[in-house]
C-alpha positions as CSV (number, residue, x, y, z in Angstrom):
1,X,18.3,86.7,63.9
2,X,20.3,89.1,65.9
3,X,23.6,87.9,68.1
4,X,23.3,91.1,70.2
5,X,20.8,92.5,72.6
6,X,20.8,95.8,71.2
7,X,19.6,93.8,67.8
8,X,22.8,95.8,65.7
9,X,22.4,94.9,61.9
10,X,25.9,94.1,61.4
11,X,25.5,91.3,63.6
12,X,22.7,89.5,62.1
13,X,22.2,86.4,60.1
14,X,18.8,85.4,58.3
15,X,16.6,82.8,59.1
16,X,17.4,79.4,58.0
17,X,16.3,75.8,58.4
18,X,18.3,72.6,59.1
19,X,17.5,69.2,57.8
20,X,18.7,66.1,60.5
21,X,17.4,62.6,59.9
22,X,18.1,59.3,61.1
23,X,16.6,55.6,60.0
24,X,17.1,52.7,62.1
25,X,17.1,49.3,62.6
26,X,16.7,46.6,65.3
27,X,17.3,42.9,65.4
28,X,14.8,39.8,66.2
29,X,16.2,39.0,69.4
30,X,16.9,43.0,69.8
31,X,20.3,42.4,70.9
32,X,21.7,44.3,67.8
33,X,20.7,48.3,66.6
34,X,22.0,49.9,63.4
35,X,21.2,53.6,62.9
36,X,22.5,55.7,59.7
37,X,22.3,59.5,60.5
38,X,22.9,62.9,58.6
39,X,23.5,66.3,60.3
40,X,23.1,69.6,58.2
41,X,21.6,67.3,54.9
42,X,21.6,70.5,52.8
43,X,24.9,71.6,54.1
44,X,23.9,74.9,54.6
45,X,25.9,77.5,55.5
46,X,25.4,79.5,59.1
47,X,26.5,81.3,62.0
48,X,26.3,79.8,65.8
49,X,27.5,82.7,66.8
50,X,28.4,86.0,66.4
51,X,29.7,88.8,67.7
52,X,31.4,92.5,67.0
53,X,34.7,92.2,69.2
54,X,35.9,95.6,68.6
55,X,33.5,98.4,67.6
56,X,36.1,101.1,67.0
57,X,38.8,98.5,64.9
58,X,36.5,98.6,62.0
59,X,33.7,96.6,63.4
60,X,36.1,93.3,63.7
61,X,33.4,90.1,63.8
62,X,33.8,86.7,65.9
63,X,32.1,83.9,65.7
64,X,31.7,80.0,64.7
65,X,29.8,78.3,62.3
66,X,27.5,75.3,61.9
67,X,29.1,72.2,61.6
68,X,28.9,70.9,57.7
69,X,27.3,68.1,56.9
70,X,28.1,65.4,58.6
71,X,26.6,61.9,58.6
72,X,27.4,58.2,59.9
73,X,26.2,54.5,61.4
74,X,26.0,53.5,64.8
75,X,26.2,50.2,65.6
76,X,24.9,49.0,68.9
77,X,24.9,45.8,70.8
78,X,22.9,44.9,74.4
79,X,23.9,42.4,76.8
């Protein structure tokens, strides 16, 4: 994947995948929900972004990255 337009190979990243899941679960009367979630399963490692800030400073790179994994449970109640 290139972060530029002009497609520069120092500001490229290879092609990954991301594993998100989520299970859930409802009450009888559906008043109650219960969801447990991961983000980033593998915990892979990967640019959102990238850029070259300064070309003539030695080619100086910005960016952020993925989030880690992360996962959780939701809990939810309707009135």
């Amino acid at each position: 994947m290139y972060f530029t337009e002009f497609n520069n190979g120092d500001a490229t990243q290879p092609g990954y995948g991301m594993i998100n899941a989520s299970a859930g679960w409802e009450s009888a009367d559906k008043h109650w929900t219960a969801t447990a979630w991961v983000r980033n399963a593998a915990d892979k490692f990967a640019f959102a972004n990238n850029i070259i800030s300064a070309p003539l400073y030695a080619n100086v790179r910005v960016g952020t990255l993925m989030p880690p994994r992360t996962y959780g449970l939701t809990l939810g109640y309707q009135f």
